[in-house]
Every structure is written in structure tokens, then in C-alpha cells.
N, CA, C and O atoms as a CHARMM CRD file, in Angstrom:
* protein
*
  316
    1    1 UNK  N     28.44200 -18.20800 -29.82500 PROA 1      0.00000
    2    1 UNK  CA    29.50700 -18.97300 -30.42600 PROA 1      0.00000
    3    1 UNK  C     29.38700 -18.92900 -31.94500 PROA 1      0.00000
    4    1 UNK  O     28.30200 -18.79700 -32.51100 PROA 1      0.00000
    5    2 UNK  N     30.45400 -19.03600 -32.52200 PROA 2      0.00000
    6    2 UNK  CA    30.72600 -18.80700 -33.97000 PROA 2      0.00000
    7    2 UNK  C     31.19000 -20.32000 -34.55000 PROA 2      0.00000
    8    2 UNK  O     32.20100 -20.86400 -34.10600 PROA 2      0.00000
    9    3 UNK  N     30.52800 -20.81300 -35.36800 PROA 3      0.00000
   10    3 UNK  CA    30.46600 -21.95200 -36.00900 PROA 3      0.00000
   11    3 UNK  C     31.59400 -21.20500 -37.27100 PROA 3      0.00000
   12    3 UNK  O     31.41400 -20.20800 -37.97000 PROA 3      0.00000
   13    4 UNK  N     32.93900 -22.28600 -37.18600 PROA 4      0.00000
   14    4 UNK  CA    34.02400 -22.42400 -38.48100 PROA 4      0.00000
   15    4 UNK  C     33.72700 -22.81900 -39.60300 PROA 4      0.00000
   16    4 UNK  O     33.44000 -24.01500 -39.64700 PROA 4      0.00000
   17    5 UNK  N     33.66700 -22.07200 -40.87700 PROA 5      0.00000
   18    5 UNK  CA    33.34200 -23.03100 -42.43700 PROA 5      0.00000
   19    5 UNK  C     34.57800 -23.93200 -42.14000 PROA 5      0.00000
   20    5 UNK  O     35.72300 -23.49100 -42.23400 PROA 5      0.00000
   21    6 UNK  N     34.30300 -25.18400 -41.78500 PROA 6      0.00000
   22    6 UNK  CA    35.23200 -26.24400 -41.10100 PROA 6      0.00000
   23    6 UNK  C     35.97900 -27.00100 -42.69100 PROA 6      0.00000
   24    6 UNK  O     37.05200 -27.60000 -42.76300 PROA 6      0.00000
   25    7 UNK  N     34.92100 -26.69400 -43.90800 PROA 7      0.00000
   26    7 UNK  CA    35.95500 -27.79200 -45.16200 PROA 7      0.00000
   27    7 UNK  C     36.46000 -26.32800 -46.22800 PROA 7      0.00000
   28    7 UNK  O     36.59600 -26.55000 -47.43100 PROA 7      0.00000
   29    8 UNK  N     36.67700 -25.07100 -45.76000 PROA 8      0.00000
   30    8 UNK  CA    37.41400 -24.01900 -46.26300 PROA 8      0.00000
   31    8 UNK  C     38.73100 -24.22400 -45.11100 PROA 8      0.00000
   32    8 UNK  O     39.91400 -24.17000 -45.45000 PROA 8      0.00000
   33    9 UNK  N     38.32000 -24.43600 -43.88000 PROA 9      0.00000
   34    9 UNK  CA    39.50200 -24.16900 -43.16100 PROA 9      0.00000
   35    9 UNK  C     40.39600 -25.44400 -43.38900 PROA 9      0.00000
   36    9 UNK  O     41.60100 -25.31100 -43.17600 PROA 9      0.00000
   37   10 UNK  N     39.80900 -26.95400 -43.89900 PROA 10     0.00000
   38   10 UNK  CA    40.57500 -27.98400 -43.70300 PROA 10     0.00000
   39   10 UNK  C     41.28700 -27.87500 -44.98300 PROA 10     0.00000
   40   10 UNK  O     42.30200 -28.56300 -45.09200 PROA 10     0.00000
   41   11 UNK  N     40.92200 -27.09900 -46.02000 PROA 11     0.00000
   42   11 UNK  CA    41.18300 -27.07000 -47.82500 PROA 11     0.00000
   43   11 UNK  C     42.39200 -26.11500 -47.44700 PROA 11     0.00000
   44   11 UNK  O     43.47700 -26.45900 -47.91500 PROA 11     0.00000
   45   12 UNK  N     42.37500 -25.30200 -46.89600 PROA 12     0.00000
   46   12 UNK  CA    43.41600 -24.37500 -46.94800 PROA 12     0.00000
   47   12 UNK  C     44.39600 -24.70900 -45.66100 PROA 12     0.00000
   48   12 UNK  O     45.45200 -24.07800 -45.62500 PROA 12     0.00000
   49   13 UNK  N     44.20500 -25.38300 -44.90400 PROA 13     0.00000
   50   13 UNK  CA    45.41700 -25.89400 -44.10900 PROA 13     0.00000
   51   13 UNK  C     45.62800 -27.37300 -45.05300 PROA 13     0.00000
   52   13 UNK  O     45.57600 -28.41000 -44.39000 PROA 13     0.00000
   53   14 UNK  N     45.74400 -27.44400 -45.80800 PROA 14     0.00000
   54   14 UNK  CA    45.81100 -28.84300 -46.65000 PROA 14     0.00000
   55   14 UNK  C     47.02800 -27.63400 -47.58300 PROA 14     0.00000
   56   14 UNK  O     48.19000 -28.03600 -47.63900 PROA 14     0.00000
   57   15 UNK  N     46.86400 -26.90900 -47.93400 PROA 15     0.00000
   58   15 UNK  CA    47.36800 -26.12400 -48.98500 PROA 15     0.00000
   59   15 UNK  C     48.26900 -25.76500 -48.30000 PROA 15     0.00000
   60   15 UNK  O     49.29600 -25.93800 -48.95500 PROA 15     0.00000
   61   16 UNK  N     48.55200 -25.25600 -47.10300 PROA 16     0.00000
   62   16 UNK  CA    49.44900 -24.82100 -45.86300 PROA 16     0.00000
   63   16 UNK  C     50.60400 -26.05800 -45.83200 PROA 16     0.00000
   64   16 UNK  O     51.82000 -25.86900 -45.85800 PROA 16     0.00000
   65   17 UNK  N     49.95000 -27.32000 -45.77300 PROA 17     0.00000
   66   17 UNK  CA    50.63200 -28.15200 -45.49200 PROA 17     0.00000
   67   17 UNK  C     51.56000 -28.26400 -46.83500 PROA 17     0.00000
   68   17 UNK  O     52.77400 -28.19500 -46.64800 PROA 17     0.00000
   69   18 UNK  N     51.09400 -28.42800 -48.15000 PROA 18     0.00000
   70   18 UNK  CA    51.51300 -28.55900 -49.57300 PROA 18     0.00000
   71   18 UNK  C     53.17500 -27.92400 -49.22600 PROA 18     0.00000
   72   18 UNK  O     54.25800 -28.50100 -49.32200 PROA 18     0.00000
   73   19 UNK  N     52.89900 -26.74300 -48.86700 PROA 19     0.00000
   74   19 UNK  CA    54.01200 -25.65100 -49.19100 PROA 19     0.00000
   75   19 UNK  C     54.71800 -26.02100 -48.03800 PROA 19     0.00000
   76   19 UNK  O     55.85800 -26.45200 -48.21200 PROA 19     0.00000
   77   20 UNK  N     54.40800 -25.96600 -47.23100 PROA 20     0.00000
   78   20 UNK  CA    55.33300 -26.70900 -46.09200 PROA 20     0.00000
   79   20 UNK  C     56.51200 -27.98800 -46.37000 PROA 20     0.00000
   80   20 UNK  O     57.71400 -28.17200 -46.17700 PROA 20     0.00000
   81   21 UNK  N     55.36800 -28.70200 -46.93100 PROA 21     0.00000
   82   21 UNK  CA    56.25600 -29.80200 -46.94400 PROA 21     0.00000
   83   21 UNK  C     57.17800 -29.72800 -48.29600 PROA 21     0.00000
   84   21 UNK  O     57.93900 -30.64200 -48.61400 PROA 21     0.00000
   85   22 UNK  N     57.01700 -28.56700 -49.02400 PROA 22     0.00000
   86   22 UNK  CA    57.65400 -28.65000 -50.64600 PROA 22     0.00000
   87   22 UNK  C     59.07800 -27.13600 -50.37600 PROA 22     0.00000
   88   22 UNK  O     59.83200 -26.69200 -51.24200 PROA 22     0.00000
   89   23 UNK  N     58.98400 -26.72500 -48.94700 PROA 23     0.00000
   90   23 UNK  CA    59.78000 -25.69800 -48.90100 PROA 23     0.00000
   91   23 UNK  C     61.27200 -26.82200 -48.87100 PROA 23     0.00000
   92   23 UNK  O     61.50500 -27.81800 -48.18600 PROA 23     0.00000
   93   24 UNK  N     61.79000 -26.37200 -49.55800 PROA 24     0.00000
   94   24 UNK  CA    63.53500 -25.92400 -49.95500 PROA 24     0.00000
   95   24 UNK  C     64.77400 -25.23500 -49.47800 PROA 24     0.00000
   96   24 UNK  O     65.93500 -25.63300 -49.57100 PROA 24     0.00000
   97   25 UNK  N     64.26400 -23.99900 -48.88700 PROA 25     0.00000
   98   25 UNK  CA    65.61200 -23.47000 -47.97800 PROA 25     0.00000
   99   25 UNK  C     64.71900 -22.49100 -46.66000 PROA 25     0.00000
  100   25 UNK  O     63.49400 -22.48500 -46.54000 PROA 25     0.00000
  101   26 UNK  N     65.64200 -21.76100 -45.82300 PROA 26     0.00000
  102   26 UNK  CA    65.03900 -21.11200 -44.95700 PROA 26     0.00000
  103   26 UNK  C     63.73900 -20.08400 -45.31200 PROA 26     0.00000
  104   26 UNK  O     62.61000 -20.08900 -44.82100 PROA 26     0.00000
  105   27 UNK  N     64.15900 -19.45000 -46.05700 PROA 27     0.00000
  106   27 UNK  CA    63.38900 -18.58400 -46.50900 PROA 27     0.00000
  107   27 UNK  C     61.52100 -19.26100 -46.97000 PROA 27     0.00000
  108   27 UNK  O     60.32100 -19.01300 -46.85800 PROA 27     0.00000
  109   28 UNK  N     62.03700 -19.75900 -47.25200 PROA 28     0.00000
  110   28 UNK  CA    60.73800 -20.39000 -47.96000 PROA 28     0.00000
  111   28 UNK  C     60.01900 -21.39800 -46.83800 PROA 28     0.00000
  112   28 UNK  O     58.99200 -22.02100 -47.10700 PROA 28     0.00000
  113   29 UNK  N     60.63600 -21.47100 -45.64900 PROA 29     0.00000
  114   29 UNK  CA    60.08300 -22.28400 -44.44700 PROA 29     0.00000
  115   29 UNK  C     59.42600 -21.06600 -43.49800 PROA 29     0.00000
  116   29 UNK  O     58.44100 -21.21200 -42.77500 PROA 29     0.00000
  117   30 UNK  N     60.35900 -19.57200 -43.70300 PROA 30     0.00000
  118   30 UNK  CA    59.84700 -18.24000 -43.24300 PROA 30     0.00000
  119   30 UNK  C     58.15400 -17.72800 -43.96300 PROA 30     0.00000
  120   30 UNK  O     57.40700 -16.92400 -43.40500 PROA 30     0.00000
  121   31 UNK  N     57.89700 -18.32800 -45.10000 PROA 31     0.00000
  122   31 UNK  CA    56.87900 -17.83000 -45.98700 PROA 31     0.00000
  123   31 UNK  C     55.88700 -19.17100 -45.36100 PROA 31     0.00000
  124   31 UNK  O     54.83600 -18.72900 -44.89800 PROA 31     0.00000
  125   32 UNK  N     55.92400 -19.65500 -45.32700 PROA 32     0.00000
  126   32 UNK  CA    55.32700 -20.82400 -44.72500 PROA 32     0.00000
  127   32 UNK  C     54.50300 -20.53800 -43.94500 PROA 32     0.00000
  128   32 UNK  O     53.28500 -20.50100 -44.12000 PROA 32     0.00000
  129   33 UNK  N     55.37100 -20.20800 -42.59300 PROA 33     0.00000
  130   33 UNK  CA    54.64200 -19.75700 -41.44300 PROA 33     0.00000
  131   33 UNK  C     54.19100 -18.26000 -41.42000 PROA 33     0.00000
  132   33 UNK  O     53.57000 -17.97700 -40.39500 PROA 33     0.00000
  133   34 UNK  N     54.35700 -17.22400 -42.31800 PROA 34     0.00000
  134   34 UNK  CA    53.81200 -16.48300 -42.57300 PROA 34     0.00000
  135   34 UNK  C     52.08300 -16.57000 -43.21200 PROA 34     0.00000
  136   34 UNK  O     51.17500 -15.76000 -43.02600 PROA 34     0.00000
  137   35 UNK  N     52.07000 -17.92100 -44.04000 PROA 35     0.00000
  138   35 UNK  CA    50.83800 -18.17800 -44.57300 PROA 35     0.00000
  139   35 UNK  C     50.31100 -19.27200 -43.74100 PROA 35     0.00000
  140   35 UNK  O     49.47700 -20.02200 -44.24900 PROA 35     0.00000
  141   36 UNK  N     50.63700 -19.43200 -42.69700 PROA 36     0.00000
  142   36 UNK  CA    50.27100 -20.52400 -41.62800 PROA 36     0.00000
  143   36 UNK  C     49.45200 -19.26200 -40.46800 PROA 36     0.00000
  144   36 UNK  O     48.29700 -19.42400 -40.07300 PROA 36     0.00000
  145   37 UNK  N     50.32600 -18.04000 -40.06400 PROA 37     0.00000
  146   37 UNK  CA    49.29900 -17.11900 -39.57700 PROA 37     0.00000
  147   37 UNK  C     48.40900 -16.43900 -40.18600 PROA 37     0.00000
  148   37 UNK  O     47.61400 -15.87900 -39.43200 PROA 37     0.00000
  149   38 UNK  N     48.18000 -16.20900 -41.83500 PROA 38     0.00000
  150   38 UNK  CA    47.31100 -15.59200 -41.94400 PROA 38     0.00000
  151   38 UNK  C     45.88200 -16.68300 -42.26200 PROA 38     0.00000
  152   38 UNK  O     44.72400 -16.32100 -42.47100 PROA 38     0.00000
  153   39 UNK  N     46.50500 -18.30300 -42.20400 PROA 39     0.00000
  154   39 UNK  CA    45.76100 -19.17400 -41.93600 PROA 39     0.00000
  155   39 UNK  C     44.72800 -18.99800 -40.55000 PROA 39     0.00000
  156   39 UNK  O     43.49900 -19.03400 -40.48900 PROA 39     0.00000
  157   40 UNK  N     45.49200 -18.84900 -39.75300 PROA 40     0.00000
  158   40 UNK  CA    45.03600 -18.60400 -38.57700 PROA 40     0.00000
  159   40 UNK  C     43.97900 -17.41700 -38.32500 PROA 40     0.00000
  160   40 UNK  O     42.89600 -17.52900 -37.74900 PROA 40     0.00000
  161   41 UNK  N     44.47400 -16.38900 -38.82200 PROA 41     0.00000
  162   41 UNK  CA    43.82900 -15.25500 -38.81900 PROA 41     0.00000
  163   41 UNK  C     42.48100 -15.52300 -39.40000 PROA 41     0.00000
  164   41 UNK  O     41.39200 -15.29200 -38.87300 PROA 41     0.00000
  165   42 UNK  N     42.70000 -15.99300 -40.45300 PROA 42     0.00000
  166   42 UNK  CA    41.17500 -15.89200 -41.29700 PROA 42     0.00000
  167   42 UNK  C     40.26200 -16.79700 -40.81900 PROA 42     0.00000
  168   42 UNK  O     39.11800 -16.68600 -41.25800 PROA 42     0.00000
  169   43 UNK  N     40.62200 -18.16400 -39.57200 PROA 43     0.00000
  170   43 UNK  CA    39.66900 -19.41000 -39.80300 PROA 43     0.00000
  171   43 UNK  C     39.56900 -19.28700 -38.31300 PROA 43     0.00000
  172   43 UNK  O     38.67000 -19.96200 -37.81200 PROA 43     0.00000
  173   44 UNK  N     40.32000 -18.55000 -37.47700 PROA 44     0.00000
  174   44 UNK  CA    40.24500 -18.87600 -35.62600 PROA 44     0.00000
  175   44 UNK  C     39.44900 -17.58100 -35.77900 PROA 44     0.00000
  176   44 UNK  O     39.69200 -16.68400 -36.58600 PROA 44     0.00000
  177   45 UNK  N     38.31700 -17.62700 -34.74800 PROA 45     0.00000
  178   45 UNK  CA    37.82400 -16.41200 -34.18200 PROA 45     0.00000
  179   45 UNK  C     37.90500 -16.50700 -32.72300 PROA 45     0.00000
  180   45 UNK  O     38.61000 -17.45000 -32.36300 PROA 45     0.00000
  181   46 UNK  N     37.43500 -15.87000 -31.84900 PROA 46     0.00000
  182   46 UNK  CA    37.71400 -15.77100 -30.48400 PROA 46     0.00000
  183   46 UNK  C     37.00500 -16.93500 -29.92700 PROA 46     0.00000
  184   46 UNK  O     37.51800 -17.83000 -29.25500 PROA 46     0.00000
  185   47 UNK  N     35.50700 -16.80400 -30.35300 PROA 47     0.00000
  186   47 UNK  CA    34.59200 -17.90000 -29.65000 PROA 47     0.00000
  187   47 UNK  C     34.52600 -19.12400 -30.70800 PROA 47     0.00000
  188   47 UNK  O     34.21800 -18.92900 -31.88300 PROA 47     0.00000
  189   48 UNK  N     34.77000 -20.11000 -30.31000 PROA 48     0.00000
  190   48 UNK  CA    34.79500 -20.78800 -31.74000 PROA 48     0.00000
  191   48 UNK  C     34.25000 -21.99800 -30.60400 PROA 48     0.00000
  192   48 UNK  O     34.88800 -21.96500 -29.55100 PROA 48     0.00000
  193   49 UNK  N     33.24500 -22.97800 -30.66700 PROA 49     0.00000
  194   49 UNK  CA    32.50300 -23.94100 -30.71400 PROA 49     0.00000
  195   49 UNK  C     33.61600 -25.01100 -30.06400 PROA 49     0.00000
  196   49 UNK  O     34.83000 -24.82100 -30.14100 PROA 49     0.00000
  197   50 UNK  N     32.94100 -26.28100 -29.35000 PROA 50     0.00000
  198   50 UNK  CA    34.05400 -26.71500 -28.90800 PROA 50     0.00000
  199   50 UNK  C     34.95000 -27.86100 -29.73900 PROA 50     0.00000
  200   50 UNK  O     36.15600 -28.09300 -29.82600 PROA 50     0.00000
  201   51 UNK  N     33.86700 -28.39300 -30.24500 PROA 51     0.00000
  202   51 UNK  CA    34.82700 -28.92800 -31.46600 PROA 51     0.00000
  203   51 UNK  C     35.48400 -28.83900 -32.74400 PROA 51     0.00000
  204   51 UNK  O     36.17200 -29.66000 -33.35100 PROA 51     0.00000
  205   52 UNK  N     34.88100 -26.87900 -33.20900 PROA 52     0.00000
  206   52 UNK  CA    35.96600 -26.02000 -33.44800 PROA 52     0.00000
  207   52 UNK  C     37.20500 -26.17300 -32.96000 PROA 52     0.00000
  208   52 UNK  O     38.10600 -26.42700 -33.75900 PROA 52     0.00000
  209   53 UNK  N     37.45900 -26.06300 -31.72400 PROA 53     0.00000
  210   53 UNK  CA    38.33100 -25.70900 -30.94100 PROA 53     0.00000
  211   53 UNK  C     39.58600 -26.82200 -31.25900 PROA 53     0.00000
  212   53 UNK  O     40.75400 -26.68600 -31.62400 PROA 53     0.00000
  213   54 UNK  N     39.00000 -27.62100 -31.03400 PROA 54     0.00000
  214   54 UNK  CA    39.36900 -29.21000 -30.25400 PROA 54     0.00000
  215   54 UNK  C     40.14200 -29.38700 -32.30100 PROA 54     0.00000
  216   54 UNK  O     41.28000 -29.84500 -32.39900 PROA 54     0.00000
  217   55 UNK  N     39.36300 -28.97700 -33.65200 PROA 55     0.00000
  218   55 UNK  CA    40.16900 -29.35000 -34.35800 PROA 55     0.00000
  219   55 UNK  C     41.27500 -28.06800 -34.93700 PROA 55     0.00000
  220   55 UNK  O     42.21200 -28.59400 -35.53800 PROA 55     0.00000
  221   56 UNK  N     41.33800 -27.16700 -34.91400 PROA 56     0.00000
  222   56 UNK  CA    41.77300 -26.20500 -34.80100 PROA 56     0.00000
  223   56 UNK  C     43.20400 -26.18200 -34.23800 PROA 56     0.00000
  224   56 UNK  O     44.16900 -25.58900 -34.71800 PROA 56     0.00000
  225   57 UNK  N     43.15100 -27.07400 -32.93300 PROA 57     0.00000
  226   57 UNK  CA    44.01800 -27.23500 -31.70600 PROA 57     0.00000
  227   57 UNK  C     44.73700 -28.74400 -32.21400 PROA 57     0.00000
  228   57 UNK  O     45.76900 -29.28200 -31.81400 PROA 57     0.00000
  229   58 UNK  N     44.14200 -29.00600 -32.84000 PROA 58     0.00000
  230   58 UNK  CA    45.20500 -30.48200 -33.56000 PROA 58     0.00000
  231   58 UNK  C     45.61500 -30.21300 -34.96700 PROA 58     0.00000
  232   58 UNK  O     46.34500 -31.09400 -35.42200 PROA 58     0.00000
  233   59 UNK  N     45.28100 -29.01800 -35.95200 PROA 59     0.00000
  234   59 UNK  CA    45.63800 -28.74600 -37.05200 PROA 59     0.00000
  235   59 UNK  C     46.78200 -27.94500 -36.68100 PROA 59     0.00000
  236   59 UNK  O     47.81500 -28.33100 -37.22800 PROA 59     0.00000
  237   60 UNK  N     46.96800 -26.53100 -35.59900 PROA 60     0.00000
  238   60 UNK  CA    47.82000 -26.53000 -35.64200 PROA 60     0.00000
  239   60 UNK  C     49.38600 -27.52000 -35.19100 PROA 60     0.00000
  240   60 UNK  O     50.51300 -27.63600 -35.67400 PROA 60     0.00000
  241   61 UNK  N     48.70100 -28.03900 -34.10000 PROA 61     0.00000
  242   61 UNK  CA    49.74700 -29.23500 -33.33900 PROA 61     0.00000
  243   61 UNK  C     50.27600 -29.77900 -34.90900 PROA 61     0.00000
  244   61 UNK  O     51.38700 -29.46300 -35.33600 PROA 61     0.00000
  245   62 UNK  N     49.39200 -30.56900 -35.63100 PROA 62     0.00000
  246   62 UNK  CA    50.06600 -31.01800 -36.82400 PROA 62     0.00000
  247   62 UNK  C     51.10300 -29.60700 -37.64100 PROA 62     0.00000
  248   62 UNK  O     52.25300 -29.89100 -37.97700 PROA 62     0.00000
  249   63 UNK  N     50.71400 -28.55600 -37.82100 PROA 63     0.00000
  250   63 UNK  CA    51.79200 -27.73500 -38.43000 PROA 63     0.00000
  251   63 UNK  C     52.92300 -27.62400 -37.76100 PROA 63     0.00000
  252   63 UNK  O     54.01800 -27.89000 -38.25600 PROA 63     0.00000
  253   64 UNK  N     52.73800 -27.20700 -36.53700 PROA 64     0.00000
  254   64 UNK  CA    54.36300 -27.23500 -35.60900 PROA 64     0.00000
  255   64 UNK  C     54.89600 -28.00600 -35.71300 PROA 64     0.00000
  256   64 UNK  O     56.05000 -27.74700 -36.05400 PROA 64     0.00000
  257   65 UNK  N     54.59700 -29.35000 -35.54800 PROA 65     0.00000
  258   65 UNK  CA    55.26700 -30.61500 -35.80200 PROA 65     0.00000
  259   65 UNK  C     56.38100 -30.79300 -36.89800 PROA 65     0.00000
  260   65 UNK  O     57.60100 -30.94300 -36.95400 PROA 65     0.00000
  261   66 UNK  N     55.50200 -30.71500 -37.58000 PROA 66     0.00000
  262   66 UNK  CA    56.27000 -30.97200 -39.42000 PROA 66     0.00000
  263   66 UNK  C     56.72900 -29.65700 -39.67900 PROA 66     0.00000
  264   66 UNK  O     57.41900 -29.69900 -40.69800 PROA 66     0.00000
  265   67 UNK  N     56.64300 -28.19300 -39.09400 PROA 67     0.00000
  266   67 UNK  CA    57.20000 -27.14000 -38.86400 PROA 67     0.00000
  267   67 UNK  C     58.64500 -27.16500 -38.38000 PROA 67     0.00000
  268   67 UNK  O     59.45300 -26.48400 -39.01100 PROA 67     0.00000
  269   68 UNK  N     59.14800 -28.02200 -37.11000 PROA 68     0.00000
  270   68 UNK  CA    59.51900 -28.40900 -36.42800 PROA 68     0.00000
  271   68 UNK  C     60.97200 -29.36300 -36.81800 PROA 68     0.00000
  272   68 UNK  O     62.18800 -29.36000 -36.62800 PROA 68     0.00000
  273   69 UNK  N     60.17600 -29.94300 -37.31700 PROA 69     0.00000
  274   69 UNK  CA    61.10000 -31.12300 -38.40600 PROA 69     0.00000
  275   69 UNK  C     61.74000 -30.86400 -39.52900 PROA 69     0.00000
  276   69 UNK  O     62.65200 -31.54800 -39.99400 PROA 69     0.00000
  277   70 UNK  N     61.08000 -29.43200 -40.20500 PROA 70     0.00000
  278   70 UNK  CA    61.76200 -29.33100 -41.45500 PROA 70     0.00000
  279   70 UNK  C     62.39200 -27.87000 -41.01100 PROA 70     0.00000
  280   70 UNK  O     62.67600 -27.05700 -41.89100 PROA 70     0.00000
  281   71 UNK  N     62.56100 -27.62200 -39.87600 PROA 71     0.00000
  282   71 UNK  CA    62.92600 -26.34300 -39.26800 PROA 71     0.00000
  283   71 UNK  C     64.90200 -26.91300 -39.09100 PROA 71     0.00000
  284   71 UNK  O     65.93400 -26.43700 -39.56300 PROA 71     0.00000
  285   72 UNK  N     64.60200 -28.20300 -38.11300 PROA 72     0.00000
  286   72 UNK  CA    65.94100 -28.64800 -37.85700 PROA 72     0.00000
  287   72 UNK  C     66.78300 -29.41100 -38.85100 PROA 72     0.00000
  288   72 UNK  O     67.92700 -29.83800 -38.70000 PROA 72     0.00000
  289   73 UNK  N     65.83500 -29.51100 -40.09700 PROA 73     0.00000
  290   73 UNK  CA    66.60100 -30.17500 -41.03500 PROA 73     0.00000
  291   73 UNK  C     67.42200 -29.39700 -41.73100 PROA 73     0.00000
  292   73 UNK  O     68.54200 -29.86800 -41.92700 PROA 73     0.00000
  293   74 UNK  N     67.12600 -28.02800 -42.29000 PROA 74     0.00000
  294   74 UNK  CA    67.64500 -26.20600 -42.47100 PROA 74     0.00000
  295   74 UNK  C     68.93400 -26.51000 -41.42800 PROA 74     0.00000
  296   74 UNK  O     70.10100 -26.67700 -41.78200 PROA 74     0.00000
  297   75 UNK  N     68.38900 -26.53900 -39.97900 PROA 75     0.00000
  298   75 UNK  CA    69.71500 -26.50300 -39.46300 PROA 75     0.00000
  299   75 UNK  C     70.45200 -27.04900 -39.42100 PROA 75     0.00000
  300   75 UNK  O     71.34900 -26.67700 -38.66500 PROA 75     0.00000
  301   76 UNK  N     70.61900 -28.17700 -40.09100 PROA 76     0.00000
  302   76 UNK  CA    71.22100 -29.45500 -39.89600 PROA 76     0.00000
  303   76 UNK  C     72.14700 -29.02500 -41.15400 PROA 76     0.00000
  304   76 UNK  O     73.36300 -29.21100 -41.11000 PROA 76     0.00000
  305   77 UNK  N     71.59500 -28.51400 -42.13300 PROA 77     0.00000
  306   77 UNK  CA    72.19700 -28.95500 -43.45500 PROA 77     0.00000
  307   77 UNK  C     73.42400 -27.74300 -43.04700 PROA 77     0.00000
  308   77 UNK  O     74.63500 -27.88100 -42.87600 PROA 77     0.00000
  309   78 UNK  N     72.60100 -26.60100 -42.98100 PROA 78     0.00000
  310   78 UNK  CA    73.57100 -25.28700 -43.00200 PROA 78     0.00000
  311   78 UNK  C     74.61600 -25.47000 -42.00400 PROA 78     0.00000
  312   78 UNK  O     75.08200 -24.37100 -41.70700 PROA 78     0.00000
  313   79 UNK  N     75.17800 -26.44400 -41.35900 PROA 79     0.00000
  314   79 UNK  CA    75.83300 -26.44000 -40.33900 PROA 79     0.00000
  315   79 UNK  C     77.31000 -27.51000 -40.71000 PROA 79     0.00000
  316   79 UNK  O     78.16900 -27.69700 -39.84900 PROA 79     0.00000
């Protein structure tokens, strides 16, 4: 099992979140989740510890969420 640098991964989903919540139109909600997977990429490995896992699995839940919310607000407006 592979132990997560757990306060690089929480610093940079903190930074994930920044831009998230400061995006402005579609596009910039598209760049988002573009830097939300390469979030992913760099901090998930295959075997990851279980309470790796366990926060990992609620950081993203928190991005979809507020992903989610400012996804239908785009649609709301443009409509």
C-alpha cells in the first residue's frame, strides 16, 4: 500500500476548490474539471491505504457537489 502526501493533496484540492468556486461562465467550469482530473491523477494511486481512500472518496464527493451546483446555475442562466 502506498501512503498519500495527504497536506499536498488537501493544499491543492483547496486550490481546485478556489477556481471552482470563482468560475464565471461554461468554459471556465470546463477548465475546472480538467484541473480536478489532473488533481486526481497526481494524488490517487491504485493502492492507496484505507483512510486514503475513505478521504479521497469525500474530497471528491465534495467537488461534484459544488461541481454540480455551479454546473446548473450555467444552465439556468443561459436558458
Amino acid at each position: 500500500m502506498m501512503t498519500m502526501n495527504m497536506t499536498s493533496a488537501i493544499k491543492d484540492f483547496k486550490w481546485v476548490l478556489k477556481l471552482l468556486q470563482s468560475s464565471k461562465s461554461k468554459a471556465h467550469l470546463d477548465t475546472t474539471l480538467r484541473c480536478f482530473n489532473l488533481w486526481e491523477n497526481k494524488h490517487t494511486k491504485d493502492r492507496l491505504t484505507e483512510a486514503d481512500a475513505d478521504a479521497v472518496k469525500h474530497m471528491r464527493y465534495q467537488f461534484w457537489c459544488f461541481y454540480k451546483n455551479k454546473n446548473s446555475r450555467f444552465g439556468l442562466l443561459s436558458k
